[in-house]
GUMARGU-880700 format. One line per field, with one value per residue (C-alpha): residue in three letters; residue number from 1; y, z, x. Coordinates in nm, 4 decimals. Each point is the difference from the previous one (the first is absolute). Layout:
! residues N
type: (ALA_...)
seq: (NUM_...)
c2: (Y_...)
c3: (Z_...)
c1: (X_...)
! end
This chain:
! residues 485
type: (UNK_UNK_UNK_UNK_UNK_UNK_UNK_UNK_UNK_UNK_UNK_UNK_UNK_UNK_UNK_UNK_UNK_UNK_UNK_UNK_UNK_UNK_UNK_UNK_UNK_UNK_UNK_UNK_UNK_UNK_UNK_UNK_UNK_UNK_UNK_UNK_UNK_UNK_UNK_UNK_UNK_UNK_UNK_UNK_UNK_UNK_UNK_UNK_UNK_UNK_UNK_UNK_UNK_UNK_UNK_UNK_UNK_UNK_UNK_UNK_UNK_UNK_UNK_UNK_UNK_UNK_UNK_UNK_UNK_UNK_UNK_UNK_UNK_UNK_UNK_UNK_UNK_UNK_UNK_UNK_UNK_UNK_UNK_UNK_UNK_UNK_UNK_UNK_UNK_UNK_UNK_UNK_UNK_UNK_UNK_UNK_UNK_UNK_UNK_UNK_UNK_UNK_UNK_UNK_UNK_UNK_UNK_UNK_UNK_UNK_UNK_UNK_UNK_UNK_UNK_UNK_UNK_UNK_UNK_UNK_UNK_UNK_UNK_UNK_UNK_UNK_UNK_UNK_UNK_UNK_UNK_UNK_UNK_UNK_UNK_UNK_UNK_UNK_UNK_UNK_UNK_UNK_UNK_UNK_UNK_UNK_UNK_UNK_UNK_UNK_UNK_UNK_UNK_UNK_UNK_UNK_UNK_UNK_UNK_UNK_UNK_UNK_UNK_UNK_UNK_UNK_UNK_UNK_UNK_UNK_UNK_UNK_UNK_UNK_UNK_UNK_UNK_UNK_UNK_UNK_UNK_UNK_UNK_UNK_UNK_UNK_UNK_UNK_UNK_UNK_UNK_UNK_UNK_UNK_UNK_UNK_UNK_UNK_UNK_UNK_UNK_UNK_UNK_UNK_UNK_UNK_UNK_UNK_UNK_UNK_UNK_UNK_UNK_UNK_UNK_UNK_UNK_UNK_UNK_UNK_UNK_UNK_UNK_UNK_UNK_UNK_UNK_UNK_UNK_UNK_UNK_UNK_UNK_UNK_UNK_UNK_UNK_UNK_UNK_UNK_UNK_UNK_UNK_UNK_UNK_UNK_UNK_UNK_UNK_UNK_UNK_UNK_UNK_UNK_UNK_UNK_UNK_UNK_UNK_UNK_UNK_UNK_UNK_UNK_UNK_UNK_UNK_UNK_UNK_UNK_UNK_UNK_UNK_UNK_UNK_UNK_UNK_UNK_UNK_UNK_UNK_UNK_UNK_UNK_UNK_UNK_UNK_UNK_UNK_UNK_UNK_UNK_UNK_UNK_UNK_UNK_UNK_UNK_UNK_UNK_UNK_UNK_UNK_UNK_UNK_UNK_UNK_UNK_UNK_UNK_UNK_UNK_UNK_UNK_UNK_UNK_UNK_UNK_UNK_UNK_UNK_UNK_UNK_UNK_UNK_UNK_UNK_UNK_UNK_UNK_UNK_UNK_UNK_UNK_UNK_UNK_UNK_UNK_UNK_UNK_UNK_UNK_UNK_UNK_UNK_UNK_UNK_UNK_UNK_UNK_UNK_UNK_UNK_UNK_UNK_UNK_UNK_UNK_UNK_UNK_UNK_UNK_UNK_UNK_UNK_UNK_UNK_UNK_UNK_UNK_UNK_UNK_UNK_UNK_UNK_UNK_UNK_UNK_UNK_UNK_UNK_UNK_UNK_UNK_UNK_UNK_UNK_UNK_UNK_UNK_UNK_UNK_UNK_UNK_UNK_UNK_UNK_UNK_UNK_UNK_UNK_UNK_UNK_UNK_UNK_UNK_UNK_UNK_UNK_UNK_UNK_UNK_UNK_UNK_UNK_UNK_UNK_UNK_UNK_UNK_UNK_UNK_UNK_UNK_UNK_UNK_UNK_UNK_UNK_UNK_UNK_UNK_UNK_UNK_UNK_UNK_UNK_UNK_UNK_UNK_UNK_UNK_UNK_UNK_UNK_UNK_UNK_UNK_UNK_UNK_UNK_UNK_UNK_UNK_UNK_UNK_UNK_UNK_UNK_UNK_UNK_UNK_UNK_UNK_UNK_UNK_UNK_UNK_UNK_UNK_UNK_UNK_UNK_UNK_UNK_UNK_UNK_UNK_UNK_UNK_UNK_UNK_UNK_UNK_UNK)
seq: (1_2_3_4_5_6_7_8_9_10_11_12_13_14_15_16_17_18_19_20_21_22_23_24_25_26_27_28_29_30_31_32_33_34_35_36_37_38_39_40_41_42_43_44_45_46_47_48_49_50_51_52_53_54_55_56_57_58_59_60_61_62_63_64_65_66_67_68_69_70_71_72_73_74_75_76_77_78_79_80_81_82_83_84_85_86_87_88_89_90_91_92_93_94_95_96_97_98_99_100_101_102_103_104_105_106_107_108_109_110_111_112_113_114_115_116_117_118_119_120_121_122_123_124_125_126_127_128_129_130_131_132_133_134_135_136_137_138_139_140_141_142_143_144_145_146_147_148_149_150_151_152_153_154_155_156_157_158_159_160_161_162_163_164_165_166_167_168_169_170_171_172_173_174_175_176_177_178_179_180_181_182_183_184_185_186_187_188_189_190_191_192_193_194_195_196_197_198_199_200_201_202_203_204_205_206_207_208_209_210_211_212_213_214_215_216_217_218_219_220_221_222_223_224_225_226_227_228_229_230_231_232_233_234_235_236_237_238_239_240_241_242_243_244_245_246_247_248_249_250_251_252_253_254_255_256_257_258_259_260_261_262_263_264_265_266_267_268_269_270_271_272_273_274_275_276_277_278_279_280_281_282_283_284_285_286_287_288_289_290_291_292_293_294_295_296_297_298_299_300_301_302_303_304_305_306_307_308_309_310_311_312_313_314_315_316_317_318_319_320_321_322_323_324_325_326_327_328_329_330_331_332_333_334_335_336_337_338_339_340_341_342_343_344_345_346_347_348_349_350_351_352_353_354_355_356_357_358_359_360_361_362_363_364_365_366_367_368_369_370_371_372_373_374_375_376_377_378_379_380_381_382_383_384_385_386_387_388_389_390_391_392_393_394_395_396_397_398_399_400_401_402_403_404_405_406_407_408_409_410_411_412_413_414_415_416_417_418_419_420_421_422_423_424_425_426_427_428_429_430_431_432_433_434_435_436_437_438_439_440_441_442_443_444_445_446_447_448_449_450_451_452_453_454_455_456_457_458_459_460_461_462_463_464_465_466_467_468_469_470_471_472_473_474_475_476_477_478_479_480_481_482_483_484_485)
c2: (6.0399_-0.2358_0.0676_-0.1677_-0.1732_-0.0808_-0.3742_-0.0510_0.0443_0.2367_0.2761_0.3232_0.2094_0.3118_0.1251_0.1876_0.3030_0.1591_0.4079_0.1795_0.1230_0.3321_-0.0793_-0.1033_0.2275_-0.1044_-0.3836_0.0831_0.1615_-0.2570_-0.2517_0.1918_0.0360_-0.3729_-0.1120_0.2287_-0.1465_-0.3420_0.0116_0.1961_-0.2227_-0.3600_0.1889_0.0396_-0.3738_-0.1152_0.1197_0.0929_0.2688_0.3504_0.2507_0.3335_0.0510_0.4031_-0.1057_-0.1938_0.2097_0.2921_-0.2578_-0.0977_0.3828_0.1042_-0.3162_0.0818_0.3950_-0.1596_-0.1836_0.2860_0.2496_-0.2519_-0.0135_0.3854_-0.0525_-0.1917_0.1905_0.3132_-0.0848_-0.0568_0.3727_0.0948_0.1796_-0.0102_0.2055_0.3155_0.1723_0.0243_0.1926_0.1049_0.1987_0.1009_0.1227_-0.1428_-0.1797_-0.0633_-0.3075_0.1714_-0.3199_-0.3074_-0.0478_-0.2052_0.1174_-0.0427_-0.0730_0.0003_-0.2514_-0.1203_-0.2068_0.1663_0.1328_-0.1551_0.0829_-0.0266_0.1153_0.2755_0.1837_0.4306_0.2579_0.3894_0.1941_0.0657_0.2827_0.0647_-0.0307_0.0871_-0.1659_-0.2803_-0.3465_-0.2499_-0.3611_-0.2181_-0.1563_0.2204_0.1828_-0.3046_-0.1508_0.3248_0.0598_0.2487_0.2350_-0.1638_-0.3632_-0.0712_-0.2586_0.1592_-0.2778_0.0964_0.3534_-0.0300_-0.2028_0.2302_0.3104_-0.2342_-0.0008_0.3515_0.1124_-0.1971_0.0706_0.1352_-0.1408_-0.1446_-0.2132_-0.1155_-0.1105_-0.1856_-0.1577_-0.1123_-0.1415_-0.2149_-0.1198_-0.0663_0.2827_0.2363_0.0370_0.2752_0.3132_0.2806_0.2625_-0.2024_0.0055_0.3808_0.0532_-0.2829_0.0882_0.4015_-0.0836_-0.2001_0.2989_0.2805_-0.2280_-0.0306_0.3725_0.0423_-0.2378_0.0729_0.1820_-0.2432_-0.3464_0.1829_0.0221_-0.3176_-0.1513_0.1575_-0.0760_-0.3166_-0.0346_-0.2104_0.2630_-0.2438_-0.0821_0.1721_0.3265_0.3074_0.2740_0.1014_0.2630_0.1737_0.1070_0.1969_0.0189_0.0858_-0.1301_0.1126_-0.1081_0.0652_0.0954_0.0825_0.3577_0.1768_0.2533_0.3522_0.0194_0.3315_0.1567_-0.1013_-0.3351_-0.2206_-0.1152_-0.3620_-0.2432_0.2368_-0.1175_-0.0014_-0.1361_0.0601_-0.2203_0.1776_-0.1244_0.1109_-0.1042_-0.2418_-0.0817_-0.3173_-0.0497_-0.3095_-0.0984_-0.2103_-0.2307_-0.0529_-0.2082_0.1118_0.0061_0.2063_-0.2928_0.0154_-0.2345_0.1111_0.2470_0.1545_0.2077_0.2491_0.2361_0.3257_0.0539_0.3547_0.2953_-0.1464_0.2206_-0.2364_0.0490_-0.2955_-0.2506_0.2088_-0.0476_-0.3545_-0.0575_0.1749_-0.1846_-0.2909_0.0842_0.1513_-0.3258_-0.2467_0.2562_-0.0064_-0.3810_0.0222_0.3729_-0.0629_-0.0652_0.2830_0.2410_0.0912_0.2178_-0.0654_0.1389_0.1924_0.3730_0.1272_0.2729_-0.0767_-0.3901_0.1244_0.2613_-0.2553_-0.2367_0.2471_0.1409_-0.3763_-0.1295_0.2799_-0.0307_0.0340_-0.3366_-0.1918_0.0954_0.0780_-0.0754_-0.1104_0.1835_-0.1394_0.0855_-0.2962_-0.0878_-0.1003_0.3344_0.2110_-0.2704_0.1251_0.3281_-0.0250_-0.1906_0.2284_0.3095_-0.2438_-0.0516_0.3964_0.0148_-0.2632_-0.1556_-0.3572_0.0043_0.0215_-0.3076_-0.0584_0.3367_-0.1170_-0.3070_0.2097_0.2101_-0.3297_-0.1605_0.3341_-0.0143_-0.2860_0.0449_0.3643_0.1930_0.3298_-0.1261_0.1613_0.3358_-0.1033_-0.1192_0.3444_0.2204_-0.1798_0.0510_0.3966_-0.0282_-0.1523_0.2009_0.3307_0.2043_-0.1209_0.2361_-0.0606_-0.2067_-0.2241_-0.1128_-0.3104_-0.1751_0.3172_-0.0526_-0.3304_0.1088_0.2474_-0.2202_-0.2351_0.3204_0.0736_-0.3481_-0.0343_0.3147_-0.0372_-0.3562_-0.0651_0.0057_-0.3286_-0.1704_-0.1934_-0.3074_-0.1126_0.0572_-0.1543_-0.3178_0.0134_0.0183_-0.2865_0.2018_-0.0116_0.2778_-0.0702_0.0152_-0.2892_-0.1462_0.3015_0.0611_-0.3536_0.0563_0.2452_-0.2266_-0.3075_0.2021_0.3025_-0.1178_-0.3479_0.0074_0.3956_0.0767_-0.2690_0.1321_0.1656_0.0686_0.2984_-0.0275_0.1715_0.1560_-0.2478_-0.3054_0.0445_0.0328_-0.3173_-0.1622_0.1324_-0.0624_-0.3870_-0.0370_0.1563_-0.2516_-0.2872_0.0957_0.0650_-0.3740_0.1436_-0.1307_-0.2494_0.1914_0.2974_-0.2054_-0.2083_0.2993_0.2244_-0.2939_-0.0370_0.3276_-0.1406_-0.2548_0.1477_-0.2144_-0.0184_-0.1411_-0.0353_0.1907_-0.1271_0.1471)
c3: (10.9795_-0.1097_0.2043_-0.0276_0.2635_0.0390_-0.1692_-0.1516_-0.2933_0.0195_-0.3042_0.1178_-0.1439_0.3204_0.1988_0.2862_0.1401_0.2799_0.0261_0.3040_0.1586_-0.0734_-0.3415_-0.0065_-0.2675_-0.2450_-0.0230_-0.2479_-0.2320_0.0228_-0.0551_-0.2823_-0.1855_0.0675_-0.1210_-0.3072_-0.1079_0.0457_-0.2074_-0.2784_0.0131_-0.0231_-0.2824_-0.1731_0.0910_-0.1762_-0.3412_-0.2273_-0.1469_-0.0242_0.2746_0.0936_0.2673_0.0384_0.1511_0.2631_0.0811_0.0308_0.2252_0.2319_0.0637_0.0760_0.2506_0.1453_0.0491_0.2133_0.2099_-0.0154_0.1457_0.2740_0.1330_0.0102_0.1355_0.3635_-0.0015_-0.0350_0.2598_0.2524_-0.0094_0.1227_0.3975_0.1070_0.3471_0.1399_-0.0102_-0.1878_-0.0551_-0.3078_-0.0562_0.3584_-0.0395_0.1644_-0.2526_0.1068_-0.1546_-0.1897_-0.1576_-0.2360_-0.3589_-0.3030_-0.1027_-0.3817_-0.0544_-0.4064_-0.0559_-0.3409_-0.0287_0.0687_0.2902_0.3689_0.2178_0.4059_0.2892_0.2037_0.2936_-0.0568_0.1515_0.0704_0.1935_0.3677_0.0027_-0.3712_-0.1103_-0.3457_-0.0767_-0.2677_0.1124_-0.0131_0.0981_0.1193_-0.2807_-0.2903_0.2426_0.1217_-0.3865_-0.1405_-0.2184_-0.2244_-0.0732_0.0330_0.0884_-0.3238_0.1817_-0.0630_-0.2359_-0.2904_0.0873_-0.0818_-0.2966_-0.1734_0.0453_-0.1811_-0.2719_-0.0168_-0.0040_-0.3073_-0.2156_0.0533_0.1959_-0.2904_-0.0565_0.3791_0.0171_-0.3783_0.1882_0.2725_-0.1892_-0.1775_0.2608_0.2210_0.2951_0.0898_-0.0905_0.0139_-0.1487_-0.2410_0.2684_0.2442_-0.1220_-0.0904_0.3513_0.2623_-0.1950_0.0570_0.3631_0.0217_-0.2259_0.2654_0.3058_-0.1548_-0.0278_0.3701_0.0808_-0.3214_0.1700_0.3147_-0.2532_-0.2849_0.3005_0.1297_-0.3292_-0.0843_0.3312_-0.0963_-0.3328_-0.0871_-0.1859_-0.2379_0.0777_-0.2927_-0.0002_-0.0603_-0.0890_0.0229_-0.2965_0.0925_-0.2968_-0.0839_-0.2819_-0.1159_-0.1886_-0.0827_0.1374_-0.0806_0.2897_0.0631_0.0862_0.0314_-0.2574_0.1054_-0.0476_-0.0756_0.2031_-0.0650_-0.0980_-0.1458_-0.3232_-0.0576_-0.0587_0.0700_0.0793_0.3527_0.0022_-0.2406_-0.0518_0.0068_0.0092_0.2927_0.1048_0.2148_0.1943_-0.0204_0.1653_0.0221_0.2801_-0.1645_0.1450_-0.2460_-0.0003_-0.0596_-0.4223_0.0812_-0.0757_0.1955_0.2797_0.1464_-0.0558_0.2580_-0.2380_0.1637_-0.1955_0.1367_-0.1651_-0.1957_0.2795_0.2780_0.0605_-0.1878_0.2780_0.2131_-0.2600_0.0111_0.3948_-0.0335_-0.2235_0.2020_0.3474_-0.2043_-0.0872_0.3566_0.1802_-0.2879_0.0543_0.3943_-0.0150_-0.3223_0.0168_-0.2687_-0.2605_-0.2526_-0.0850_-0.3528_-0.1081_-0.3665_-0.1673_-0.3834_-0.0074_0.1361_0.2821_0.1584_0.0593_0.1192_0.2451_0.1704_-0.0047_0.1118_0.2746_0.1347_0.0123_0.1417_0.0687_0.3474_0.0541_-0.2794_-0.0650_-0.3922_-0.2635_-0.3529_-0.2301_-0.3271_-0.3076_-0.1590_-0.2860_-0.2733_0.0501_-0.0595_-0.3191_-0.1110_-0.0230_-0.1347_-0.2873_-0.0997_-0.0035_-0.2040_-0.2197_-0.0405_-0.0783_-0.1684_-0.1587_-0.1273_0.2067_0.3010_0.1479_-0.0803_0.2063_0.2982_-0.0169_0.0804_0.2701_0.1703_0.0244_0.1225_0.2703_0.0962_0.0215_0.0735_0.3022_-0.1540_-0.3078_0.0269_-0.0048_-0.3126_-0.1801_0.0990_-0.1144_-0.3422_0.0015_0.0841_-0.3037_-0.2369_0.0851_-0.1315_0.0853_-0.1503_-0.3395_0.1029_0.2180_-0.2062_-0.0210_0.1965_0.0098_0.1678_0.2200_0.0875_0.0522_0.2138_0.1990_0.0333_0.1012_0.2787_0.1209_0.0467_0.1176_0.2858_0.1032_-0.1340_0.3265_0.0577_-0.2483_0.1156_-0.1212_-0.0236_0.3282_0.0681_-0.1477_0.1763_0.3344_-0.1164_-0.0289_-0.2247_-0.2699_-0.1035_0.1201_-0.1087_0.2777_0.1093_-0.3755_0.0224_0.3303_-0.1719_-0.2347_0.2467_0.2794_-0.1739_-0.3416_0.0045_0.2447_0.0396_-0.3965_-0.0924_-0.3110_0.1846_0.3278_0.2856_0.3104_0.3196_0.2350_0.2602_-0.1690_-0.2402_0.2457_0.1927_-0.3238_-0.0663_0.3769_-0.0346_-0.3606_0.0938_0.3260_-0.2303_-0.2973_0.3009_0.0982_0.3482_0.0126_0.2123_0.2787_-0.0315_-0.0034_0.2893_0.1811_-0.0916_0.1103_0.3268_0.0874_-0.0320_0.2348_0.3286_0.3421_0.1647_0.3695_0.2562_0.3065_0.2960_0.0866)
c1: (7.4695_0.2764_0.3562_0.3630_0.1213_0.3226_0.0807_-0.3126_-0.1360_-0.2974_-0.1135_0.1140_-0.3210_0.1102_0.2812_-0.1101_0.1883_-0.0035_-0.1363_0.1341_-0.3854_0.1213_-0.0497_-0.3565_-0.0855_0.2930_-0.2072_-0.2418_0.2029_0.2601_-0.2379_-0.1165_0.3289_0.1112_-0.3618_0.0618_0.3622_-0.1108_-0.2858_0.2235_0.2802_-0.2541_-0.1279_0.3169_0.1149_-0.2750_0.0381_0.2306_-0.1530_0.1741_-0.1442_-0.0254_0.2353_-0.0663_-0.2919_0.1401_0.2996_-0.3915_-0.1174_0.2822_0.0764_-0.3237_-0.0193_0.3292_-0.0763_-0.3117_0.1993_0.2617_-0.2997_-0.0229_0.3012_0.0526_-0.3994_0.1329_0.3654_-0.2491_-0.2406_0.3134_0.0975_-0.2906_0.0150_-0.3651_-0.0641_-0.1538_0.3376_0.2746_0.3217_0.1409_0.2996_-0.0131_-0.3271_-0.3152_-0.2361_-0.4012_-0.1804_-0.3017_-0.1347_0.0195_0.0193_0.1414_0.3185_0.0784_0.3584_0.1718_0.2656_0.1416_-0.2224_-0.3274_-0.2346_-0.0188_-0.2233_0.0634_-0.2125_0.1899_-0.0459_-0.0187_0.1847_0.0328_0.1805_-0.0970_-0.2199_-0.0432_-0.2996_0.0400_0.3336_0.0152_0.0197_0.2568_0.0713_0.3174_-0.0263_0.1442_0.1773_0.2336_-0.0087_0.1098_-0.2800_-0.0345_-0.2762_-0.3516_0.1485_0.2373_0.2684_0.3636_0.1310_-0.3329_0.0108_0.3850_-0.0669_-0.2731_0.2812_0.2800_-0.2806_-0.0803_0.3489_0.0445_-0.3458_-0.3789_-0.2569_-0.1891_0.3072_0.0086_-0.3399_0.0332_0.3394_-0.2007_-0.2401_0.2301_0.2064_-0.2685_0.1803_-0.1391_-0.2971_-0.1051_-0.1218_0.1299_-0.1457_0.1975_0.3249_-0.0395_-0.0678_0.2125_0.3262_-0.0248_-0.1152_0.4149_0.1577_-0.1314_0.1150_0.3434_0.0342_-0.0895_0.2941_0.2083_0.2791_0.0730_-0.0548_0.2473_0.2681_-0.0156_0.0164_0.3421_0.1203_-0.0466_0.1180_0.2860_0.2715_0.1563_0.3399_0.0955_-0.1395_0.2131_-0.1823_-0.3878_-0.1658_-0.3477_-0.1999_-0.3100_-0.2064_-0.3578_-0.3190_-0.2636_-0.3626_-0.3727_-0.1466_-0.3702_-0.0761_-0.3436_-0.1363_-0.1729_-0.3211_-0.1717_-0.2337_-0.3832_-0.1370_0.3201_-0.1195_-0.1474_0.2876_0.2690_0.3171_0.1173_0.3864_0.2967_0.2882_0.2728_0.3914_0.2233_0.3267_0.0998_0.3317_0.2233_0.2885_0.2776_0.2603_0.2509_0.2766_0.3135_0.2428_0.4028_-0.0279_-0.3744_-0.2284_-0.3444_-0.0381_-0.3349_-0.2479_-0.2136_-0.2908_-0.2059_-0.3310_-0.1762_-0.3409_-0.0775_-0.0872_0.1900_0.3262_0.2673_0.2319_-0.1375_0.1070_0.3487_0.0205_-0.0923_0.2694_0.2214_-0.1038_0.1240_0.3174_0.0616_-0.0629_0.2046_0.3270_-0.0613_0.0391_0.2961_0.1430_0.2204_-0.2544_0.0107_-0.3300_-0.0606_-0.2620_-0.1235_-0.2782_-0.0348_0.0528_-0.3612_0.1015_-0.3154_0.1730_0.3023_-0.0877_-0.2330_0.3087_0.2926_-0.2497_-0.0874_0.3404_0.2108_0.4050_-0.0383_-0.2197_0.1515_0.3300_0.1023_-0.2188_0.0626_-0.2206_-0.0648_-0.2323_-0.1792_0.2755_-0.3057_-0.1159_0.2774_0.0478_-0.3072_0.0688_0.3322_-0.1649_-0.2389_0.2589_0.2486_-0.2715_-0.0629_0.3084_0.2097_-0.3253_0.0703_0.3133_-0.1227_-0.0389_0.4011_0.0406_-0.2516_0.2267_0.2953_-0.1622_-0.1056_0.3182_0.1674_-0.2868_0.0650_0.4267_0.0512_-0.1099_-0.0356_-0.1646_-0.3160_0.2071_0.1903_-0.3434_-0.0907_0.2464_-0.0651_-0.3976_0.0606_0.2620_-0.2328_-0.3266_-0.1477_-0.3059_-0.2764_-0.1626_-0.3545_-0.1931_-0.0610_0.3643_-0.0465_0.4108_0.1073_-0.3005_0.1657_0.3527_-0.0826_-0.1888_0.2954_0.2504_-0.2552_-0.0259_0.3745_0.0583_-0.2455_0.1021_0.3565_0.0780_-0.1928_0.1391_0.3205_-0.0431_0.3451_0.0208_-0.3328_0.1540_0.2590_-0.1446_-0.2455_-0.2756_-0.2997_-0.0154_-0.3615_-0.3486_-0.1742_-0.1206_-0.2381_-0.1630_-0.0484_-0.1855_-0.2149_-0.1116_-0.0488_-0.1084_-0.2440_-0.0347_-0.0931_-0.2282_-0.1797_0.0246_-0.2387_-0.2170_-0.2907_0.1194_-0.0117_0.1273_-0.1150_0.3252_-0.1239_-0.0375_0.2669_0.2164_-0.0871_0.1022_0.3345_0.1350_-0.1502_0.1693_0.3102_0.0343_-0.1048_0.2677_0.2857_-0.0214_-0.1474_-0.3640_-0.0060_0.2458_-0.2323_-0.3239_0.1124_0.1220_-0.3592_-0.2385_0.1648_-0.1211_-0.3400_-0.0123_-0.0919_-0.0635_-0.2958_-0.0090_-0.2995_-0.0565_-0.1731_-0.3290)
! end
């Protein structure tokens, strides 16, 4: 071997660096991907032919996840607490043997000797090693960054499309069983710590300067969700189906911060799966807004849905007077626009969009409009001949609507106070949050599963997963310190 030294002239063929001992088992596959590059790139020097570079951007990240393995190989190896007895969460821990641990990082499977342990005195208990416990490890060994990782994928598509994504980036590589598995294991830690991480995170968010005013809304979607079908008594016939799909609703919900002219600022978006009592997403949302007015009092509380009683005694019973002062309460404009248009329709025909026009801008300047727009729909409407008489239908479905919730509809003053008058943001949460991702042509959900989903979407379309994810994978990481025999 040919080396420089220093003033003369030699041919530099190697540079030799030095590898910490520690770091033994990094050499080969070092080696490997420096021998690799150097025998691409004198390849490529000497002609000048076009070449496939996709193969060598396949070949440097399959050499790279080597040495990548190797590395998380030694830092691995130098968790490990190897003697008779240890303690663990206060609790006395008995070696019961040796074995290779297998470990999944992004870029693949390591495998590391460990050191076994149970409880003192329980024979039966499942084992466990320093190892995962001090890296944080979830499940069977996944390392906390990948097991993170797969959940960011499953909250945005299906576990097919994970494993073809892994495939193609050369990450995680693993398999479609995998990531339907690793991901749930994350969504049904989170829900163990969702209440303590959801406080600390809005404890610690930054209100923006100008915030004036917070709106809470709640909506619903529908979702198909997997149920199981009765089967008659006797033999069940060959073939016969054993699931249904059928569609159930589920709850969204939006915490809003708006500025003085009722622009949004920052959303917080929160989901509650079909058969789970909707009024846990409601006392989310309302822990929310409790501790942002404990740190700003003055911020104002809006609550803003459409005109389904079901939404608003959920919403009057979550956020009562006595905790949060006085509420605005305020219809979803669009929707009472809707209704309006269909009755001026019924009855003004062609003209009706000039009338809906009128009503709108009254809305929007008068605070007693909606009783005004009223007096003229009872004016103009007449009982219906038959049932078949379908405008009268619609007028009377109007009068109802704004006789049940005209009190809701201020939204002069709304505008006034800088307040939003529409609810936007939380149908758009339906659609983001339910549609996009659990209406896929095909799919059924399970109440468990499903409902891993929703709370990992919802954190990842609030801006909040990587506070949450930091906060949940902390809990993981347990010590593990030696005794003396």
């Amino acid at each position: 071997m040919q080396t420089k030294r220093p003033g003369r002239g030699a041919v530099e063929d190697l540079i030799v660096i030095a590898v910490p001992a520690a770091c033994k088992r990094m050499v080969s596959s070092i080696e490997a991907l420096c021998a690799a590059v150097a025998a691409r790139a004198a390849s490529g020097a000497a002609s000048r032919e076009a070449v496939d570079y996709a193969v060598a951007e396949i070949m440097v990240a399959e050499l790279t996840a080597a040495v990548e393995r190797d590395a998380h190989a030694v830092m691995l190896s130098a968790l490990e607490v190897d003697a008779p007895r240890v303690e663990i969460d206060g609790e006395v821990h008995t070696r019961v043997g040796y074995g290779n641990g297998r470990y999944r990082s992004l870029a693949g499977a390591i495998e590391v000797p460990r050191a076994l342990y149970r409880p003192l005195g329980a024979g039966n208990a499942p084992t466990v090693d320093a190892i995962s416990l001090r890296a944080g490890a979830i499940g069977d060994g996944w390392l906390p960054q990948t097991a993170r990782a797969m959940a960011h994928d499953l909250q945005k598509a299906p576990s097919r499309d994970g494993e073809q994504t892994g495939k193609e980036s050369g990450r995680l590589p693993y398999s479609r069983a995998s990531f339907e598995r690793v991901p749930h294991e994350v969504g049904a830690l989170y829900l163990r710590h969702q209440v303590n991480i959801e406080d600390a995170i809005v404890r610690s968010l930054e209100i923006p300067a100008e915030a004036r005013a917070i709106s809470v809304s709640l909506d619903r979607a529908s979702v198909p969700m997997e149920e199981p079908i009765p089967q008659p008594p006797g033999r069940p016939r060959k073939n016969a189906p054993r699931i249904k799909r059928v569609l159930h609703m589920a709850y969204c919900g939006t915490v809003t911060l708006h500025d003085g002219d009722g622009r949004a600022l920052y959303s917080m978006r929160f989901g509650q799966i079909p058969c789970i009592d909707p009024q846990d997403v409601c006392n989310a949302m309302a822990n929310v807004v409790y501790r942002l007015r404990e740190r700003q009092p003055a911020l104002r509380v809006q609550l803003l849905a459409d005109g389904a009683h079901e939404m608003w005694n959920l919403l009057k019973s979550s956020f009562p007077e006595n905790l949060f002062g006085p509420r605005h309460l305020m219809i979803d404009f669009w929707h009472v626009l809707e209704k309006l248009s269909a009755a001026a329709e019924a009855i003004h025909d062609s003209g009706g969009k000039a009338v809906v026009a009128g009503w709108r801008r009254l809305l929007e300047l008068r605070k007693d409009a909606a009783m005004q727009i009223l007096a003229e729909l009872e004016a103009s409407w007449c009982e219906p001949v038959d049932d078949d008489v379908v405008t009268d239908g619609l007028v009377h479905d109007a009068i109802t609507y704004l006789t049940n919730h005209a009190h809701r509809m201020n939204y002069a003053g709304a505008r006034a106070k800088g307040l939003p008058i529409g609810s936007g943001i939380v149908e758009a949460t339906c659609k983001s949050l339910i549609g996009a991702r659990l209406k896929r042509a095909g799919s059924r959900w399970k109440q468990d599963t499903g409902d891993h989903v929703i709370k990992l979407r919802a954190l990842a379309l609030s801006d909040q997963w990587d506070a949450a994810m930091t906060r949940l994978l902390a809990t993981q990481r347990t010590p593990v310190r030696a005794l003396v025999a």
